[in-house]
N, C-alpha and C positions, 0 to 999 in steps of 0.2 A: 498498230501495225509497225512491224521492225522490215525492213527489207522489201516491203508493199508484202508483204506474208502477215496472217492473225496469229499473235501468238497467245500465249496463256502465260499471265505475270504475276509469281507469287512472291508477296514482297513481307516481310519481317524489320519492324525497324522501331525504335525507341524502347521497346520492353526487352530487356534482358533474356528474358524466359523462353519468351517466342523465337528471337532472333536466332539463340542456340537450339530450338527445337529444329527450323528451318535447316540452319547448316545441318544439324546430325543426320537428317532424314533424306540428305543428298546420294548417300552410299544406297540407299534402299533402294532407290529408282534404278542403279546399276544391279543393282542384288534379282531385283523382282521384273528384269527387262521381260515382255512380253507384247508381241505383236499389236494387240488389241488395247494397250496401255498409251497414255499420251507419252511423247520421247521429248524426255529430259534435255534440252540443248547446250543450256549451260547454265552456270548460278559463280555468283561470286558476291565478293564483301562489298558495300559503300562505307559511305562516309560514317552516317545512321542505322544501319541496318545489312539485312543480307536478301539479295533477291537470287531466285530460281526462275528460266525459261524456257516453256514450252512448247513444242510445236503444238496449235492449232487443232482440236478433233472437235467435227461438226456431233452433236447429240446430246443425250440426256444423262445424268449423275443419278447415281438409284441412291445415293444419300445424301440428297442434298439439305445439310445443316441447316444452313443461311435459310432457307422459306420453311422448314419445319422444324416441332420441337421432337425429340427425341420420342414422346408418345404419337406425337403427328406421325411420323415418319413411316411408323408399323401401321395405323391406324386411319390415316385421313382418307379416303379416297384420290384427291387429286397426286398423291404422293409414287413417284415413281418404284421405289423399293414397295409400295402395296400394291400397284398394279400389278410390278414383275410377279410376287408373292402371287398373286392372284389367279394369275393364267393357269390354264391344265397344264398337270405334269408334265407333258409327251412336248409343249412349248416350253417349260421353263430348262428342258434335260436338253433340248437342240439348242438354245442359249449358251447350256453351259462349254458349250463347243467352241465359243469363243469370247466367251468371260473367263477371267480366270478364276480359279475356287476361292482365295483368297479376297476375294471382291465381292463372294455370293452371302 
């Protein structure tokens, strides 16, 4: 909690690779603003590394890496991107109303 608010803390730090992937991908959150997206609050350097802060969105990731493998993810049933997959068209098309395409 920062401010008694939950936020979302993505931090990059001791690997080179990552820390720069982090900074770069800071412009894309201003690039791809969209209502339905978590808001970017702010991100800067430390000492080790560079963090990103976000506000807060209550719900589910349809790709969620970290619990699946990349064939899980299309494949498992508990997998949220195979559920979404899953539904009748006429629910996955009222979705897309407020996902963005970019995300499906």
């Amino acid at each position: 909690m920062i401010d008694n608010q939950k936020k979302f803390v993505e931090y990059a730090g001791e690997v080179e690779d990552a820390i720069l992937r982090l900074k770069c991908a800071m412009p894309n959150y201003n690039d791809l603003f969209h209502p339905n997206l978590i808001l970017l609050e702010k991100h800067y350097e430390t000492v080790k590394g560079y963090v990103a802060i976000f506000k807060w969105a209550d719900g589910e990731c349809l790709h969620p890496h970290w619990a699946f493998s990349p064939y899980e993810k299309v494949y498992h049933s508990d997998s949220p991107y195979k559920r979404f997959r899953d539904l009748k068209i006429e629910k996955r098309l009222q979705a897309k109303l407020y996902i963005p395409f970019f995300l499906l």
